[in-house]
C-alpha positions as CSV (number, residue, x, y, z in Angstrom):
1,X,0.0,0.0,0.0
2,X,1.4,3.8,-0.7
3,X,-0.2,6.5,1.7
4,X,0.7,9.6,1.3
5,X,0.3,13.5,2.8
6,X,1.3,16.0,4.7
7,X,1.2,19.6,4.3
8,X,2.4,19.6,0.7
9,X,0.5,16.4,-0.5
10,X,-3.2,17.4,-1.9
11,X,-5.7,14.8,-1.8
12,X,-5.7,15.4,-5.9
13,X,-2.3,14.6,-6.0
14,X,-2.7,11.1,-3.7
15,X,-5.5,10.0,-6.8
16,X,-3.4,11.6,-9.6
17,X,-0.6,9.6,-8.5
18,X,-3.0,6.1,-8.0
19,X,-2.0,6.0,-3.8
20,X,-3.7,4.2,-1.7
21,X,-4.2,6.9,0.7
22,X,-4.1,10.6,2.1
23,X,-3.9,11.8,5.2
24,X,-3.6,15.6,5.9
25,X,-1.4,14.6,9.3
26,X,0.3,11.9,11.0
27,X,-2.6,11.5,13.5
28,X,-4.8,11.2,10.7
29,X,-2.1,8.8,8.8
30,X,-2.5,6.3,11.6
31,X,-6.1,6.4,11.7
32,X,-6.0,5.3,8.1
33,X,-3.8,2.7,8.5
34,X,-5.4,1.3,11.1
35,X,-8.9,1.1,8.9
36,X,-7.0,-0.3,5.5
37,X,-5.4,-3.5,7.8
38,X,-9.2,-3.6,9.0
39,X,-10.4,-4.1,5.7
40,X,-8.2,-6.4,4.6
């Protein structure tokens, strides 16, 4: 899986560049990755 984000990452550029994920923080980030192993 590719997540991606952070202050310079748009959520455009996550699906542009085919990612699996965006998170706007690393708080965020873990909450996501939490949810994709989840839904394995």
């Amino acid at each position: 899986k590719v997540i991606v984000g952070g202050a310079p990452v748009t959520k455009d550029f996550a699906d542009e560049i085919g990612a699996d994920g965006w998170a706007p923080d690393a708080v965020s980030a873990k909450d996501l990755v939490l949810q994709l192993m989840e839904n394995k």
